[in-house]
Backbone as a printed PyTorch tensor [residue, N CA C, xyz], in Angstrom:
tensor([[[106.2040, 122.2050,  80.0280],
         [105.5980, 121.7140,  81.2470],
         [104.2000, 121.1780,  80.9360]],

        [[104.0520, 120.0080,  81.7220],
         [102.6570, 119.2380,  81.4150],
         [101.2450, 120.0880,  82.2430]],

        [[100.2100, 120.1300,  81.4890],
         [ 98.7430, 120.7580,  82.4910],
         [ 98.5160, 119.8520,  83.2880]],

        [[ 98.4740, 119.7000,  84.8910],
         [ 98.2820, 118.7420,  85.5120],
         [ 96.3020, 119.3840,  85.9530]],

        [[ 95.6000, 118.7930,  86.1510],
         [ 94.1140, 118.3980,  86.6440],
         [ 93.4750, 117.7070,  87.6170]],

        [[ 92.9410, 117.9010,  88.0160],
         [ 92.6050, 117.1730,  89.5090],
         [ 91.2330, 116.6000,  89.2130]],

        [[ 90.6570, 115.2770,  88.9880],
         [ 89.2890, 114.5660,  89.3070],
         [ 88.9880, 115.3010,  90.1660]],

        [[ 87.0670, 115.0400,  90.2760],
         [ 86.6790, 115.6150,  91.5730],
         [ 86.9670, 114.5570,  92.4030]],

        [[ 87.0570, 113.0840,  92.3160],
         [ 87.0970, 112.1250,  93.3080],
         [ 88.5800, 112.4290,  93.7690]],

        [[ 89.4780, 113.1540,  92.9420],
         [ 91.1790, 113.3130,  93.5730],
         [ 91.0100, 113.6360,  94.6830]],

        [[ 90.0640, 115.1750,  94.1040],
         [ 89.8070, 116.2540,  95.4500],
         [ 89.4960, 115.8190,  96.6320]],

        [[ 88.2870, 115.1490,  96.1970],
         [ 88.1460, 114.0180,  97.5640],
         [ 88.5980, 113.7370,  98.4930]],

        [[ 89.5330, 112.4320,  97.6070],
         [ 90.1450, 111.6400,  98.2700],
         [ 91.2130, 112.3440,  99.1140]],

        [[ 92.1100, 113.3480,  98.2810],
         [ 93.3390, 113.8840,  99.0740],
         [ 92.4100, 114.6870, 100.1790]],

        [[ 91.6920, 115.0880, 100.0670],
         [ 91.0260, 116.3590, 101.5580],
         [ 90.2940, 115.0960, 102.4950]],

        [[ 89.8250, 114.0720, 102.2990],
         [ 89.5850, 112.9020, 103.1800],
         [ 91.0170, 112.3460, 103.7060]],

        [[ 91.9180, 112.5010, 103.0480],
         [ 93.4190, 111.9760, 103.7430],
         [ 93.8370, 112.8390, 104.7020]],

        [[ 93.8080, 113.6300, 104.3590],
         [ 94.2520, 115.0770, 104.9690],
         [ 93.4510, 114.8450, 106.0300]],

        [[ 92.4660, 115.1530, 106.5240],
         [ 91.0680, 114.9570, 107.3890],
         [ 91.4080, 113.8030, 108.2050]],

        [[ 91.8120, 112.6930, 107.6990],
         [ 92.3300, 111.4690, 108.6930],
         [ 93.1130, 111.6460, 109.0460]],

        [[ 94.4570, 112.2420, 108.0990],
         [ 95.8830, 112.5400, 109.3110],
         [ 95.7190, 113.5250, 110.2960]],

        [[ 94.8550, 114.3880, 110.2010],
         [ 94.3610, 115.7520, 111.2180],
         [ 94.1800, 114.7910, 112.5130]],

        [[ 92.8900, 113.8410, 112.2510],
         [ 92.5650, 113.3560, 113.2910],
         [ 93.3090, 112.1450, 113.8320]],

        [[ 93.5380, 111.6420, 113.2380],
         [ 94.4070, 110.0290, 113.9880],
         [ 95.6960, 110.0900, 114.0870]],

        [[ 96.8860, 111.0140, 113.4060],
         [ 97.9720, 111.1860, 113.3570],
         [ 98.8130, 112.6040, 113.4300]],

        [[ 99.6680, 112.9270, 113.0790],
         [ 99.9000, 114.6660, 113.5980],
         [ 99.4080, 115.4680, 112.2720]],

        [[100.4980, 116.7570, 112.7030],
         [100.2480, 118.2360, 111.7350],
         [101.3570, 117.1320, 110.7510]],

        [[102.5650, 116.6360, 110.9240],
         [103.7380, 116.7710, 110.4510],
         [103.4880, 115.5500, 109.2350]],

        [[102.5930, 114.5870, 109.7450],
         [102.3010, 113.3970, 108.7010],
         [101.3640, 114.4910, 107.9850]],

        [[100.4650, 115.1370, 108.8150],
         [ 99.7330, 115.8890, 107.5660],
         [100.7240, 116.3990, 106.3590]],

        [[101.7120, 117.1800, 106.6550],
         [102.4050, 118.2580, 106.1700],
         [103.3270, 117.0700, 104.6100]],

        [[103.8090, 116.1690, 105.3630],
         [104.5980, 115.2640, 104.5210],
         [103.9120, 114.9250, 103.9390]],

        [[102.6450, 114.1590, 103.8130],
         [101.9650, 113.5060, 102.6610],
         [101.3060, 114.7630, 101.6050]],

        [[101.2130, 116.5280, 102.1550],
         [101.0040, 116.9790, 100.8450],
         [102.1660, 117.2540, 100.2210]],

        [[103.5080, 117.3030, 101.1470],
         [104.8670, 117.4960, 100.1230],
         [105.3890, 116.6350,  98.9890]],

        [[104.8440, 115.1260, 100.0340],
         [104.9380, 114.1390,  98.9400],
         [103.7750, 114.4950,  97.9950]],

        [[103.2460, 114.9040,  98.3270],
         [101.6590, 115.2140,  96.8940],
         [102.3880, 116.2050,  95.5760]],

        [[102.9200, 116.6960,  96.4710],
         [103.4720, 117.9960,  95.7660],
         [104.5340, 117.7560,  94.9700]],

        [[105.7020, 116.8480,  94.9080],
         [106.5150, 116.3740,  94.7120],
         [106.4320, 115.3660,  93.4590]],

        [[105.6490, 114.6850,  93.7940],
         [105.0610, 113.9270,  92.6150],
         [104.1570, 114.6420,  91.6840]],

        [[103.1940, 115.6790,  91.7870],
         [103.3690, 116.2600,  90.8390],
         [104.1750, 117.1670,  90.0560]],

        [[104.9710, 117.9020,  90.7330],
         [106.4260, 118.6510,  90.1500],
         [106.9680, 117.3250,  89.1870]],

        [[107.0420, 116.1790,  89.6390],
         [108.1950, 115.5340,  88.9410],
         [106.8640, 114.9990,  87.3390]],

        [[105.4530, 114.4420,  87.8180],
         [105.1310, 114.3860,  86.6510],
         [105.0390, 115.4280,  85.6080]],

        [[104.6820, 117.1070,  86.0890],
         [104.2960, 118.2210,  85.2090],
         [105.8650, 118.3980,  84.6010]],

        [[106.9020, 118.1370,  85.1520],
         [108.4110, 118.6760,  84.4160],
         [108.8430, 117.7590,  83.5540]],

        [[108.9830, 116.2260,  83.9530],
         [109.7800, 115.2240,  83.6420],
         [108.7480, 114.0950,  82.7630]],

        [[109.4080, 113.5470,  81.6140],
         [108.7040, 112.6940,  80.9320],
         [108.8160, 111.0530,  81.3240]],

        [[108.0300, 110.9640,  82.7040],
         [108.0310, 109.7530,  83.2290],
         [106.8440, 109.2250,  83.5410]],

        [[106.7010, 108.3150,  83.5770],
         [105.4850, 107.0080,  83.9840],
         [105.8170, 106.2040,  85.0470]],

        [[104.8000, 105.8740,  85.3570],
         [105.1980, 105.0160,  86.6520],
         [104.4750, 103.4500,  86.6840]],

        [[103.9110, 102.6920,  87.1160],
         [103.7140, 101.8310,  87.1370],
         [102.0900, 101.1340,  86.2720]],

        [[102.2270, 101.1950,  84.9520],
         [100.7510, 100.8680,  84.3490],
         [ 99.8200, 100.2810,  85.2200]],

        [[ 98.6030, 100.6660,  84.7890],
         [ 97.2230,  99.6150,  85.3230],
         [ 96.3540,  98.8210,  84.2830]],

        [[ 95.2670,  98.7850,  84.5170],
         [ 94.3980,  97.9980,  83.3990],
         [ 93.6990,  98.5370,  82.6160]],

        [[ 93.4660,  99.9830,  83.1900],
         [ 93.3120, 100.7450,  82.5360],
         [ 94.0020, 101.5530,  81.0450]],

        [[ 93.2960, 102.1470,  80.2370],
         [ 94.0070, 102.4670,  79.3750],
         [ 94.7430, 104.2390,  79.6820]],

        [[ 96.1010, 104.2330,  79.6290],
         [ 97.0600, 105.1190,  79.1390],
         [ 96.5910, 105.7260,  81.2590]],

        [[ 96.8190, 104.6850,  81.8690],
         [ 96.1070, 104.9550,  83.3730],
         [ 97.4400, 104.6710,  84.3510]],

        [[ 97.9250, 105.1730,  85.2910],
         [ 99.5570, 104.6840,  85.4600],
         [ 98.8090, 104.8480,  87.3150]],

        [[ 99.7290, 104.3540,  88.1180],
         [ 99.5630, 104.0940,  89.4590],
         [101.0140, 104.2510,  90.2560]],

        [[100.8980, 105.4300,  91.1530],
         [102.3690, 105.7700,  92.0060],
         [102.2620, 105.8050,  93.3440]],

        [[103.1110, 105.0160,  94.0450],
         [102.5560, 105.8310,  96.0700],
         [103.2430, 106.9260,  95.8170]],

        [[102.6970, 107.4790,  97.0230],
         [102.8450, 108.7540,  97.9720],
         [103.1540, 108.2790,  98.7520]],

        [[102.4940, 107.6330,  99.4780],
         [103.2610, 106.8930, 100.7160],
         [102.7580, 105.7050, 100.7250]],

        [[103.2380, 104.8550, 101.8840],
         [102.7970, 103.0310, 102.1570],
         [101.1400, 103.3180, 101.5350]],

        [[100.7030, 103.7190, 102.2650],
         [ 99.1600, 103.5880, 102.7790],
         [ 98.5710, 104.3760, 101.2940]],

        [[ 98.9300, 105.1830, 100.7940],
         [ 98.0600, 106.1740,  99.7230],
         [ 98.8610, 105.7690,  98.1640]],

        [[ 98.0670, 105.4200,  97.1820],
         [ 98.4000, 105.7510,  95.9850],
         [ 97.6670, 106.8430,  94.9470]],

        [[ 98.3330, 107.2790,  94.2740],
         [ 98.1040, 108.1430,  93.2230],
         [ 97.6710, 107.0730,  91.6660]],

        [[ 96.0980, 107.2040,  91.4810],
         [ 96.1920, 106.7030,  90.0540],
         [ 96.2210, 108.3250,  89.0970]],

        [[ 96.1270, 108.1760,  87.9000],
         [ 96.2820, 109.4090,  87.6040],
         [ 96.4250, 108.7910,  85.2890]],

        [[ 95.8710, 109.7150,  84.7310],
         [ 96.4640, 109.4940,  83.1460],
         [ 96.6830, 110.4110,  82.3240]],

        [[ 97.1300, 109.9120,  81.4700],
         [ 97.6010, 110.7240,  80.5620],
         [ 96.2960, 110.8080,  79.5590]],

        [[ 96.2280, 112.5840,  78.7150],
         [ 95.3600, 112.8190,  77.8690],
         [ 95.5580, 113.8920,  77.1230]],

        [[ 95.9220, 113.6200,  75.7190],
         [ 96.3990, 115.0140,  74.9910],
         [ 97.8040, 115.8200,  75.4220]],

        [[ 98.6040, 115.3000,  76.2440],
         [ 99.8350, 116.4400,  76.4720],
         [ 98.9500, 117.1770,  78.0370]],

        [[ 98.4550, 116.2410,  78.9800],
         [ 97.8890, 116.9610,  80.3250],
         [ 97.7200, 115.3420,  81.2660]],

        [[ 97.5510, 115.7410,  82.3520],
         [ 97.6480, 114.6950,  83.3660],
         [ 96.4710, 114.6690,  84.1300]],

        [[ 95.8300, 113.9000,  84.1620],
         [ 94.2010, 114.1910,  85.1640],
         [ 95.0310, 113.2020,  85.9800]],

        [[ 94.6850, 113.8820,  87.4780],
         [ 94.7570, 113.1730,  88.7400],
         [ 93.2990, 112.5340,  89.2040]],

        [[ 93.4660, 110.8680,  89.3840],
         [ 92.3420, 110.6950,  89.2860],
         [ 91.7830, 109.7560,  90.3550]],

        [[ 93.0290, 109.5570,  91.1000],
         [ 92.2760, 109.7160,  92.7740],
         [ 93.6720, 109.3010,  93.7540]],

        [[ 93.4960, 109.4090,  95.2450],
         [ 94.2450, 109.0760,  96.1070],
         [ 93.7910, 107.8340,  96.6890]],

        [[ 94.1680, 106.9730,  96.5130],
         [ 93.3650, 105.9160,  96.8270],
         [ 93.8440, 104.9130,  98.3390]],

        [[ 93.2120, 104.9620,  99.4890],
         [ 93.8930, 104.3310, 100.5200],
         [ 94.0770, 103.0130, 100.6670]],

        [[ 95.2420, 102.4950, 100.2510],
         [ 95.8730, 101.1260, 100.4270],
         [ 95.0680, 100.1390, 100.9050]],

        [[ 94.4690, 100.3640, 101.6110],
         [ 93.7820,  99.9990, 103.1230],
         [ 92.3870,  99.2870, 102.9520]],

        [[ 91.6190, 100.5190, 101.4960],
         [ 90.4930,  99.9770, 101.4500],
         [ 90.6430,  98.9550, 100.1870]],

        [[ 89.3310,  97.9300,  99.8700],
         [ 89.1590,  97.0210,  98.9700],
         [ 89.7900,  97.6830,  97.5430]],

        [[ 90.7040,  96.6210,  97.0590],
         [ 90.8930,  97.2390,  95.5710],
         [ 90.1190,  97.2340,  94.2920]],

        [[ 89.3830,  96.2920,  94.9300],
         [ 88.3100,  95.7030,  93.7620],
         [ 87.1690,  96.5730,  93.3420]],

        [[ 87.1980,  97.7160,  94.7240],
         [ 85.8130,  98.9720,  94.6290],
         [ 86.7440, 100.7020,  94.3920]],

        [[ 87.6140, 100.1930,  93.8180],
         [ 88.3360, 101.3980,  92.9620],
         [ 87.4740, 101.5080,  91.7670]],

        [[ 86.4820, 103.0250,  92.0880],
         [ 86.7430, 103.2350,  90.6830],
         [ 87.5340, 104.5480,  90.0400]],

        [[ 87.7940, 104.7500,  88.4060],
         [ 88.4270, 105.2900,  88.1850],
         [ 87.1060, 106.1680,  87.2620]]])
């Protein structure tokens, strides 16, 4: 099984998502977007898969849902999660 890690900007970002679905949408979108959180990491920490490269180096990019992506990389045999990033805002002021 892979060490998965969380950026502090992950932390962030996922408890700012969370925080918006509280307020603008229900408990149940809350509840689904951490299962989907949860889910995608089960499948990266078990399974030897990648998902969609970036420009970054050894840096891969997955949704969670429409609106949220997961960037996230690989380092040594461990996975830093390295942010939730909302669809929504400019892509160009991603940083990683």
């Amino acid at each position: 099984m892979t060490v998965i890690s969380w950026s502090e900007l992950a932390k962030i970002d996922y408890w700012d998502n969370i925080e918006y679905l509280e307020n603008e949408w229900t408990l149940d979108d809350v509840y689904i977007f951490m299962d989907k959180v949860d889910d995608l990491i089960d499948l990266l920490s078990k399974e030897n898969v990648t998902f969609k490269p970036t420009a970054y180096k050894n840096t891969y990019q997955v949704p969670v849902l429409k609106q949220i992506t997961l960037y996230y990389r690989f380092e040594n045999n461990s996975i830093e999660l390295l942010r939730f990033w909302n669809n929504y805002k400019d892509l160009n002021k991603l940083s990683l």
